[in-house]
DSSP file (Angstrom, degrees, kcal/mol; ACC not computed):
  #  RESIDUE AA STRUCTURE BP1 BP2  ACC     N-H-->O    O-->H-N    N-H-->O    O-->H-N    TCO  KAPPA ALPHA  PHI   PSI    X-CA   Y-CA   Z-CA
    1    1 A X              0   0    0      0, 0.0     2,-0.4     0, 0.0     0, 0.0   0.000 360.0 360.0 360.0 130.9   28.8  -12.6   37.5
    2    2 A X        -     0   0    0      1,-0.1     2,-0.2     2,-0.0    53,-0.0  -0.733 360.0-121.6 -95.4 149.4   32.4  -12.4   36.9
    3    3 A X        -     0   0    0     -2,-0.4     2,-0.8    50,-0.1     3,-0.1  -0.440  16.5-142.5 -95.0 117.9   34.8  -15.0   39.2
    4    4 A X     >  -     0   0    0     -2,-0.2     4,-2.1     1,-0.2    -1,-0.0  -0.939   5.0-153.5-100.1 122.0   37.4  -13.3   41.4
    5    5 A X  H  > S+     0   0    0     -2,-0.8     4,-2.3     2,-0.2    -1,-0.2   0.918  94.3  54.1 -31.9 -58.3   40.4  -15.5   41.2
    6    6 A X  H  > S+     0   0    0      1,-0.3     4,-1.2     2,-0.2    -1,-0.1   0.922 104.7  54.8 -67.7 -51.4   41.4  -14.2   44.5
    7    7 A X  H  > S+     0   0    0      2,-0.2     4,-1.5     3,-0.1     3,-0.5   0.825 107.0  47.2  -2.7 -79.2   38.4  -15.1   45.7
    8    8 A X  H >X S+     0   0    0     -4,-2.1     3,-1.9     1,-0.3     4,-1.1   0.981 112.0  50.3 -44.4 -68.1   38.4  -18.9   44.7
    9    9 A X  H 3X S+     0   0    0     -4,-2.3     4,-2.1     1,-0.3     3,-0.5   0.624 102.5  56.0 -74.6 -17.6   41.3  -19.4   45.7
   10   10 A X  H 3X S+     0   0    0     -4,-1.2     4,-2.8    -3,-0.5    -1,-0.3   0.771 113.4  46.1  -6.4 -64.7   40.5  -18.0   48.9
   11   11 A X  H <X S+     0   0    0     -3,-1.9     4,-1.3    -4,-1.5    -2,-0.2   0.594 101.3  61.9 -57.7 -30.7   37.5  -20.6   49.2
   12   12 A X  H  X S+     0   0    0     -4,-1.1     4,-0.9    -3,-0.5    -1,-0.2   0.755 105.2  43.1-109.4 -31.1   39.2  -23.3   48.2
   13   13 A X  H >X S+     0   0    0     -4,-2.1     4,-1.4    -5,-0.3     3,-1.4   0.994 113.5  57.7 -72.7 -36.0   41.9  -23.2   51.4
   14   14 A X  H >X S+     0   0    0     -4,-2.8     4,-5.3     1,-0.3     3,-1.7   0.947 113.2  36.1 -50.8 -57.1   38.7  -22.4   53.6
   15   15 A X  H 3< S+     0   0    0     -4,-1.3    -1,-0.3     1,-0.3     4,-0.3   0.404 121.8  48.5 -86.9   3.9   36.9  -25.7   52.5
   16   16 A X  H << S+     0   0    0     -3,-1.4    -1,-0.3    -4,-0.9    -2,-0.2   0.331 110.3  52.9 -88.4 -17.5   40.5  -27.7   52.4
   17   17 A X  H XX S+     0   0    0     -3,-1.7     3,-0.6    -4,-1.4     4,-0.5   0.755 110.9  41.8 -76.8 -58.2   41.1  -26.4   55.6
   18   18 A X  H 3X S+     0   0    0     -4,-5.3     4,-2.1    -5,-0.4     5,-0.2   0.996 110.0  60.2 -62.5 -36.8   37.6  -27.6   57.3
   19   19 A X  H 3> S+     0   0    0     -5,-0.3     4,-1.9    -4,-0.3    -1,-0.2   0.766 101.9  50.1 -76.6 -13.4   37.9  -30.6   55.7
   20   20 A X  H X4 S+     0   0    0     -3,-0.6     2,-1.3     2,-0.1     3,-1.1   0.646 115.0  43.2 -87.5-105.4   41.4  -31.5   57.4
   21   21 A X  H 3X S+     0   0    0     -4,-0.5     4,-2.0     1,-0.3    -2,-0.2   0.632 112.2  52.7 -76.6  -6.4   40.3  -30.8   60.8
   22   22 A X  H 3X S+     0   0    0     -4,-2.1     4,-0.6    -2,-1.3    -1,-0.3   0.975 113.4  48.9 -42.7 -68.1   36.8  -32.7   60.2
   23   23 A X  H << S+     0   0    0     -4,-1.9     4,-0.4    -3,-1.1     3,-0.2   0.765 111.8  43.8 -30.4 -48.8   39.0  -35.4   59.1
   24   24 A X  H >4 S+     0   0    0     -4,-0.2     3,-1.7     1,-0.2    -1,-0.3   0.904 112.3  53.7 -85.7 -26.2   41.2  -35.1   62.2
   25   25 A X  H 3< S+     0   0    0     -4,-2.0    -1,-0.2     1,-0.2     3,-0.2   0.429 102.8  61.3 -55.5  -8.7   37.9  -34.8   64.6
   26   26 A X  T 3< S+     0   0    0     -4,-0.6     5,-0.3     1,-0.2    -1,-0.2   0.812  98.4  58.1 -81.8 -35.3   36.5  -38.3   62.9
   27   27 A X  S <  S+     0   0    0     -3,-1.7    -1,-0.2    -4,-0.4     2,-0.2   0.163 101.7  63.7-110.7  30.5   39.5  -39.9   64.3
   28   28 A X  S >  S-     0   0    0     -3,-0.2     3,-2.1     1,-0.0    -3,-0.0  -0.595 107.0 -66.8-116.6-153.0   38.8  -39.0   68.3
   29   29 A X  T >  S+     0   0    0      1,-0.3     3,-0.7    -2,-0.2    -1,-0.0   0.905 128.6  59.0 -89.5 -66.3   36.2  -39.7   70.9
   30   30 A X  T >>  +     0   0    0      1,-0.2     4,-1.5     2,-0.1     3,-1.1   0.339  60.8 124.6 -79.9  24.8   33.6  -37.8   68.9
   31   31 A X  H X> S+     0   0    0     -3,-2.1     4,-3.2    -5,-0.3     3,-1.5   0.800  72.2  55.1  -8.6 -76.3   33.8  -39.8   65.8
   32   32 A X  H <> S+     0   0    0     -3,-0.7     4,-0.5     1,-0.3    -1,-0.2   0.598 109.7  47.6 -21.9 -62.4   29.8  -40.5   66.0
   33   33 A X  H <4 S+     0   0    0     -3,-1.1     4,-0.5     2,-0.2    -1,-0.3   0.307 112.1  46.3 -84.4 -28.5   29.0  -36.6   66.1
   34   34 A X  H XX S+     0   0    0     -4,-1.5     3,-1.7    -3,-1.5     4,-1.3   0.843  93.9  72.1-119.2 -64.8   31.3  -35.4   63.2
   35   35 A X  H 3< S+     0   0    0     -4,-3.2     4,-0.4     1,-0.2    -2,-0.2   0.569 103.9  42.7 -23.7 -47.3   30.6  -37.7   60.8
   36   36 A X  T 3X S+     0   0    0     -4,-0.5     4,-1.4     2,-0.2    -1,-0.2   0.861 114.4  45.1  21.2-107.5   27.6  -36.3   60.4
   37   37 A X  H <> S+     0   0    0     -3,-1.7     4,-3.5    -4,-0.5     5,-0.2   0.726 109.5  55.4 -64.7 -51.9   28.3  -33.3   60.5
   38   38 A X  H  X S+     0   0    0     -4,-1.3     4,-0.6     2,-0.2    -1,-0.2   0.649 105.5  54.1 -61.7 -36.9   31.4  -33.6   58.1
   39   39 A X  H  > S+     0   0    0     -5,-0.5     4,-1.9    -4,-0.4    -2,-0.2   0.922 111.8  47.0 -83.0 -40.4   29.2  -35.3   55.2
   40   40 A X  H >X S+     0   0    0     -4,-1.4     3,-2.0     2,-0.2     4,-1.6   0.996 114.5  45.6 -69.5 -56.0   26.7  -32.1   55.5
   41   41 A X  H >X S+     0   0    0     -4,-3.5     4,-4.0     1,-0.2     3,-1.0   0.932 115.4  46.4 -53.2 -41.6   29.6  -29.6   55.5
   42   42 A X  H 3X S+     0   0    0     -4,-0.6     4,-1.1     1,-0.3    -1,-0.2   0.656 115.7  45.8 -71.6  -6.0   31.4  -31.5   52.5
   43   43 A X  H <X S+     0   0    0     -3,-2.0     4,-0.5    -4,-1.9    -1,-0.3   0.749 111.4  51.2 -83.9 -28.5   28.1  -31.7   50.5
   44   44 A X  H XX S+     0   0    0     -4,-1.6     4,-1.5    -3,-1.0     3,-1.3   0.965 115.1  47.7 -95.0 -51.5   27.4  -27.8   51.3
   45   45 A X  H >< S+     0   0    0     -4,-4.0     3,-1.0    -5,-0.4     4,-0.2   0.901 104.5  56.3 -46.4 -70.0   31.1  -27.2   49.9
   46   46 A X  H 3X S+     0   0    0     -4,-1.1     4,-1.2     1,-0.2     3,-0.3   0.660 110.9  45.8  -3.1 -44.9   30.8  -29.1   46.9
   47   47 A X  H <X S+     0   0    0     -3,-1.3     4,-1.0    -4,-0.5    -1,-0.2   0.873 109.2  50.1 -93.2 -27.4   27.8  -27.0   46.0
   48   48 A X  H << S+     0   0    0     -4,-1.5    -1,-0.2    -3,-1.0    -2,-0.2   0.133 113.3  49.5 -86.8  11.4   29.1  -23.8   46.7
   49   49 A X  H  > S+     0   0    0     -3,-0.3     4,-1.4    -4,-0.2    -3,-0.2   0.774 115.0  43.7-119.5 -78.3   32.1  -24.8   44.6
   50   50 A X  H  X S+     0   0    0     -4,-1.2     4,-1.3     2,-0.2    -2,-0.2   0.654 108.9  52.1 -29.9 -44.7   29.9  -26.0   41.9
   51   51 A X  H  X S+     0   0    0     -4,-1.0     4,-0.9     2,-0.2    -1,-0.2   0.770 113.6  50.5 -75.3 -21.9   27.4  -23.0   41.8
   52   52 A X  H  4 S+     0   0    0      2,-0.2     3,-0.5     1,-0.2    -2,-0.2   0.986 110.2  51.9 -60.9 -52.1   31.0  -20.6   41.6
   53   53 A X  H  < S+     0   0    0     -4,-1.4    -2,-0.2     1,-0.3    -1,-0.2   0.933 107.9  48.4 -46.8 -65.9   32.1  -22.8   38.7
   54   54 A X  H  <        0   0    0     -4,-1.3    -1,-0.3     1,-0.3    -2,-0.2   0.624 360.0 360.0 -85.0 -14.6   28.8  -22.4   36.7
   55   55 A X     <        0   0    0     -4,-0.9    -1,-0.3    -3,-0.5    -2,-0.2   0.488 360.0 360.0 -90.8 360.0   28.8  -18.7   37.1
């Protein structure tokens, strides 16, 4: 499979983009609840990142 640039880079502000407001959602009320939640999305990013690379 050939890599669309536009693509990537596309991908990579989506998953730099959740990962700021994860970040800023750790630091209110619902800490508890997005931590979580914030470790699964940034492992499921990580992998989809990684499976792009290899391809």
């Amino acid at each position: 499979m050939k890599r669309d640039p536009e693509f990537m880079e596309l991908l990579a502000t989506h998953v730099e983009r959740d990962r700021e407001i994860l970040d800023r959602l750790a630091g209110t009320e619902h800490r508890e609840h997005v931590g979580d939640a914030a470790e699964r999305v940034r492992a499921a990013h990580d992998a989809a990142l990684r499976r792009l690379g290899d391809s």
